[in-house]
C-alpha positions in Angstrom: 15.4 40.2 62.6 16.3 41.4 65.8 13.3 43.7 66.5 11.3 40.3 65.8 13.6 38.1 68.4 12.8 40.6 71.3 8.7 40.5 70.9 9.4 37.0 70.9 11.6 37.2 74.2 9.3 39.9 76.1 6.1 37.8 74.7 7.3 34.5 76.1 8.5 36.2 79.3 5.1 38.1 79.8 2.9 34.6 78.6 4.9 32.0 80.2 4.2 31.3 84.2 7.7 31.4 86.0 8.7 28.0 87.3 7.9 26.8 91.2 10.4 28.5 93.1 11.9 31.0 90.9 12.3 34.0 92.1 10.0 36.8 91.8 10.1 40.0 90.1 11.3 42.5 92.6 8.1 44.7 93.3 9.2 48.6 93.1 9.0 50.6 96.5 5.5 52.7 97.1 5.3 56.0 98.3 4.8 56.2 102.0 2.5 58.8 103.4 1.1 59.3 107.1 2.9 60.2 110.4 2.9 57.9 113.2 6.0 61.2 122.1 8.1 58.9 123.6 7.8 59.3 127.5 11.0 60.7 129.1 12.2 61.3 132.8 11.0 64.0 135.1 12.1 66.9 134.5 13.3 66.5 130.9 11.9 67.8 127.7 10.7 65.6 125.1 12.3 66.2 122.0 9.5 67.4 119.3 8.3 64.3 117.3 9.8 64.0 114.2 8.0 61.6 111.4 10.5 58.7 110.4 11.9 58.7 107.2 10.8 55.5 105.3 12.9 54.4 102.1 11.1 50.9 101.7 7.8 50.3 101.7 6.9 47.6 104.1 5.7 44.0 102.4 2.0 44.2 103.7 1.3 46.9 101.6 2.9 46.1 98.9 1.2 43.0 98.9 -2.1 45.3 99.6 -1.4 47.2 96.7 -0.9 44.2 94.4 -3.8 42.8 96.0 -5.6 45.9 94.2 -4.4 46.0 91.0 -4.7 42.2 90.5 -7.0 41.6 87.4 -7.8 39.0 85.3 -5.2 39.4 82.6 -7.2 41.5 80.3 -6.9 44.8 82.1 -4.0 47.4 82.2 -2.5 45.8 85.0 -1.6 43.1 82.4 -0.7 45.5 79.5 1.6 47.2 82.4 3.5 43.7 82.7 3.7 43.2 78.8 5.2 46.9 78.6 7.8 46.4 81.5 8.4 43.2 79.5 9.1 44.4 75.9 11.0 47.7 77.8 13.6 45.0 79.9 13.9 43.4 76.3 15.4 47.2 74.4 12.2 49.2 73.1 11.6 51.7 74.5 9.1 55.2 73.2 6.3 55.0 71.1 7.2 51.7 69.5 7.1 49.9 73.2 3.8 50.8 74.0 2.4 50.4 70.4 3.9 47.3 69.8 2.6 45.5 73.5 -1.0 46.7 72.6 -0.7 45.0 69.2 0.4 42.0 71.1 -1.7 42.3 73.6 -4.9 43.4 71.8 -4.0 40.0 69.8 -4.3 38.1 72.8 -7.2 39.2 74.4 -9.7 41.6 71.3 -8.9 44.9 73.9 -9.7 48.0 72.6 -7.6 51.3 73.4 -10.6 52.8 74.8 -11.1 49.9 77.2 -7.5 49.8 78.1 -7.0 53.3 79.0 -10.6 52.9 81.1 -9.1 50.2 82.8 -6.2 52.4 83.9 -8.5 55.0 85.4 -10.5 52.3 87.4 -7.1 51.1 88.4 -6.3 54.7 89.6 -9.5 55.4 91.1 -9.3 52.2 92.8 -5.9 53.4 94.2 -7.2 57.0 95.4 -10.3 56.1 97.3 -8.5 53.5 98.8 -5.7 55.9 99.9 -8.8 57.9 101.2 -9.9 55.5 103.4 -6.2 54.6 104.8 -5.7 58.5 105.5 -8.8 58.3 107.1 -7.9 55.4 109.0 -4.4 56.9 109.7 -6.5 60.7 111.4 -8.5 58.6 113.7 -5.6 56.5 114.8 -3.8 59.9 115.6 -6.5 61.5 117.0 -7.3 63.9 114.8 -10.9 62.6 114.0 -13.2 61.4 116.5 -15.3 58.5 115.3 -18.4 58.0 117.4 -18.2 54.4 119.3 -14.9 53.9 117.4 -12.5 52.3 120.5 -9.6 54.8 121.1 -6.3 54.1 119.6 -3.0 53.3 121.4 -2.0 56.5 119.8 -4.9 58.5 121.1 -4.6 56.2 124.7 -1.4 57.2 124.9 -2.0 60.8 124.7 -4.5 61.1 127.2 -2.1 59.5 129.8 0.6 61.5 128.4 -1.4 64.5 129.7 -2.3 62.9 132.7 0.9 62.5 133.7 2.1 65.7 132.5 -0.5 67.5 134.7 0.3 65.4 137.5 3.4 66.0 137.1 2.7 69.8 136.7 1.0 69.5 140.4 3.9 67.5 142.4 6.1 70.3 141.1 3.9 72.9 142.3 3.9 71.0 145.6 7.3 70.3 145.7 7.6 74.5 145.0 5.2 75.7 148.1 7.3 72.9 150.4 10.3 73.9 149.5 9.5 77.2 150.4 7.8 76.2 153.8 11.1 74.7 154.3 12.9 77.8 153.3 10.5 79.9 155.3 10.9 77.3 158.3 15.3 77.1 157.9 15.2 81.0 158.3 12.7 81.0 161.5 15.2 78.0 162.7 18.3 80.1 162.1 16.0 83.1 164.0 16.0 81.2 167.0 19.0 79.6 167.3 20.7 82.8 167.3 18.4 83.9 169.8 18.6 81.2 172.2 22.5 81.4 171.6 22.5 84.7 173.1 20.6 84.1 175.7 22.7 81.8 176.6 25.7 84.4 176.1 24.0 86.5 178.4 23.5 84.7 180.9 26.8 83.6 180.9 28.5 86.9 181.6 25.4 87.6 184.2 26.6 84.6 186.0 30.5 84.8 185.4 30.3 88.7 186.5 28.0 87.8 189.5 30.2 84.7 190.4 33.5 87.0 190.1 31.7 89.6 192.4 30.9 87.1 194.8 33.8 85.0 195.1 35.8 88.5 195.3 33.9 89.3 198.4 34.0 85.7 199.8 37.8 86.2 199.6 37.7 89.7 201.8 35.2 88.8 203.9 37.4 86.1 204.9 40.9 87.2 204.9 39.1 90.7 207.0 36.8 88.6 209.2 39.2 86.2 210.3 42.3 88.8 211.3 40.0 90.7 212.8 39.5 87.7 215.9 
């Protein structure tokens, strides 16, 4: 029957060890979680940090994650394979599920209740160690201060982010109370200039109008003087 040629198909696939070299079963995409300021020129603004969106789980952890849900065959991580098995071969429902504990409960005397405690140790196993990665993840970000914990690059970064941003924050306050001192000193300049420029001007028409006064006499005095011998 057919029914009986597929638990005979997902069975051998699930039982039999794939051959050196085949290629593995493609290992599903996790759920990313976590966030991870780039420094820009003077004078710009940094655009707001944006988390990146991540569509593929990297291949250390999904080799972490297999790492923890690697059991020794008789657990629900090895029901799960039997079930994905039996579901690539057509069943699908109640029947799947039934039918791969039969087989499986054949193989190795598990009981449902053990099975399904399995899958909550599995789960638990995958929260708390979640937990500890979140964790991880806060202290790397600076959220959470762990006490002789070296700073991360994220937190190192930070601090000379602000560093430089108050330095910064100073040079322009400088560069403000200069520019103003040069203001300040182009207007005194300007002040002066014209000053000294109309000095000049005066002096010039003292010394044009005294000149004009003087040669006008010279001339009399010397046309007068000399008829008059």
């Amino acid at each position: 029957m057919e029914i009986f040629e597929k638990l005979t198909h997902a069975a051998k696939e699930f039982f039999i060890e794939p051959e050196e070299g085949a290629p593995a079963a493609n290992t599903p995409p996790t759920t990313q979680f976590g966030t991870s300021q780039q420094p820009t020129a003077a004078g710009s603004t940094p655009a707001p940090f944006t988390a990146p969106a991540v569509t593929q789980a990297e291949q250390r952890h999904l080799d972490h994650i297999a790492g923890l849900l690697a059991g020794d065959g008789k657990d629900f991580g090895a029901y799960m394979k039997m079930v994905k098995s039996m579901a690539a071969a057509g069943m699908s429902g109640p029947l799947l599920y039934q039918t791969a504990f039969n087989a499986f409960s054949a193989v190795n005397g598990s009981t449902v209740p053990a099975l399904l405690a399995s899958a909550s140790q599995f789960e638990q196993a995958l929260a708390t160690d979640r937990d500890k990665v979140l964790s991880r993840h806060r202290e790397k970000m600076g959220e959470v201060t762990v006490p002789g914990a070296a700073p991360s690059a994220v937190v190192q970064l930070t601090a000379q982010e602000k560093k430089l941003a108050a330095d910064l924050a100073e040079l322009t306050r400088q560069l403000q109370a200069k520019q103003q001192q040069l203001l300040q000193t182009q207007q005194q300049l300007a002040e002066e200039r014209q000053k000294t420029q109309a000095a000049l001007a005066s002096y010039e028409l003292a010394n044009s109008a005294a000149l004009s006064e003087l040669q006008a006499h010279h001339k009399a005095a010397e046309a007068f003087l000399n008829t008059a011998k």
